[in-house]
C-alpha atoms as one frame of an Amber mdcrd trajectory, in Angstrom:
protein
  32.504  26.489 -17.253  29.650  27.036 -15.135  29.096  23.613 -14.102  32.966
  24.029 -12.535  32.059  27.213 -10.510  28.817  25.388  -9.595  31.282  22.504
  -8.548  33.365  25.287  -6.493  30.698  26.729  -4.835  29.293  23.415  -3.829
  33.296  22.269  -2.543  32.962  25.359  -0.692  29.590  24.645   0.947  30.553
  21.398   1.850  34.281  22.665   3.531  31.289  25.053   5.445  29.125  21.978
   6.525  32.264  20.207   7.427  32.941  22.918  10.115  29.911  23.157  11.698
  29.017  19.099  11.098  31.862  18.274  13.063  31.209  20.591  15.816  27.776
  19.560  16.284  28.701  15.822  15.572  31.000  15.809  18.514  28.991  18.161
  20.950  25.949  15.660  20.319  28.027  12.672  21.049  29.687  14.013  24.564
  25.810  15.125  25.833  24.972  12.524  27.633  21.646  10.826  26.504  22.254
  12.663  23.007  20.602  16.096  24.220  21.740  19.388  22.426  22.701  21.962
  24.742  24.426  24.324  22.341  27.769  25.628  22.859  27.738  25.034  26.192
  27.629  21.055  25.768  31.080  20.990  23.707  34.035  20.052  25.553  37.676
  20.926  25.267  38.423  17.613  23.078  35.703  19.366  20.176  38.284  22.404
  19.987  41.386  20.532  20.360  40.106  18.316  16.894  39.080  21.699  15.045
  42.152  23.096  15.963  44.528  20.258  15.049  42.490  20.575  11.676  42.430
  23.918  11.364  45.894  24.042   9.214  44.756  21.722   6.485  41.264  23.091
   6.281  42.973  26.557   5.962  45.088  25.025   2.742  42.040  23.501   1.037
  39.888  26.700   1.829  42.432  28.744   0.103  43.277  26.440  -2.814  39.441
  26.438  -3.376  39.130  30.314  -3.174  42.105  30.061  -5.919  40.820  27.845
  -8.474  37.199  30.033  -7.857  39.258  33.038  -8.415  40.778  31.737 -11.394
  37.317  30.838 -13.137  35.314  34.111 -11.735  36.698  36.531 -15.089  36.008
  34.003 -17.635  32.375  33.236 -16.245  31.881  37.500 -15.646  33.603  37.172
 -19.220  30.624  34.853 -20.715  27.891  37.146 -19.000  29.370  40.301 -20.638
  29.519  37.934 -23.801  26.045  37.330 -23.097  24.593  40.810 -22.800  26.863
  42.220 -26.053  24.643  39.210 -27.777  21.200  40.574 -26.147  20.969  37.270
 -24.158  19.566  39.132 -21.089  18.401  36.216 -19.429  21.349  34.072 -19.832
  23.594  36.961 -18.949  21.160  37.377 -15.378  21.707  33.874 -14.589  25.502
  33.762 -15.057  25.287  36.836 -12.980  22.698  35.282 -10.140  25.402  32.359
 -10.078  28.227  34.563  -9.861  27.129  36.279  -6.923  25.906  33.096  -4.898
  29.505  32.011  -5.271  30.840  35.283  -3.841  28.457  34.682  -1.123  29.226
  31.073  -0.503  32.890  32.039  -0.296  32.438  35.032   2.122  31.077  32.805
   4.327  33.458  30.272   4.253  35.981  32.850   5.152  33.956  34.247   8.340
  33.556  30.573   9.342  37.247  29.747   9.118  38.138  33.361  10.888  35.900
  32.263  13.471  37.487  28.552  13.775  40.910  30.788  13.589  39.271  33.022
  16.257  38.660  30.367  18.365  41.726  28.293  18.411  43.788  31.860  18.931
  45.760  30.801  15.794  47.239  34.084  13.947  45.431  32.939  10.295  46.069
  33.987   7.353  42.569  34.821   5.698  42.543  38.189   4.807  45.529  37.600
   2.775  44.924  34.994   0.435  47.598  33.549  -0.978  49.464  34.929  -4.325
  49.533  33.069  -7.258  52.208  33.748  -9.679  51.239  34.393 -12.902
């Protein structure tokens, strides 16, 4: 159980990377003489990819922050579980793990609002999508 919210939070870090990995990938390969000049070195063909990407990293962001939201009660489940037993150590780690996730995924979301920001496309990240259940 915690290995898969491990595995989330590590998809999630990795959808993060992605962003910013691709943005500095392609500002360091249109410097000339590979010099990093910051935001000022990326060109208009950087934001044209990110934006042309934008809708698919949007879907996995959000079927990620799904299948995270799906696991987050039974793992908050295991640390209550965990403190009922007296387990106080097992129940703080559960908890330190819980909250790195949170983290993780709050700052996925400013990332993609910023990518969303930046393109000028209307996104849809404050309201994730509903699952029926």
């Amino acid at each position: 159980m915690i290995r898969r919210i491990i595995a989330g939070a590590a998809l999630a870090g990795a959808l993060t990377m992605g962003l910013a990995g691709a943005a500095g990938a392609a500002g360091a390969a249109g410097a000339p003489g590979g010099t990093s000049g910051g935001t000022s070195s990326v060109g208009h063909g950087t934001k044209a990819s990110l934006c042309a990407r934008l809708p698919k990293l949007e879907s996995r962001v959000h079927s990620l922050e799904a299948k995270v939201n799906a696991r987050l009660p039974k793992a908050e489940a295991r640390e209550a579980t965990a403190r009922a037993h007296g387990h106080t150590k097992l129940a703080d780690a559960i908890a330190r793990r819980i909250q790195r996730v949170q983290q993780r995924e709050a700052k996925v979301d400013a990332r993609l609002s910023k990518a969303e920001a930046r393109c000028g496309a209307s996104g849809s990240t404050s309201t994730p999508p509903t699952t029926g259940a």
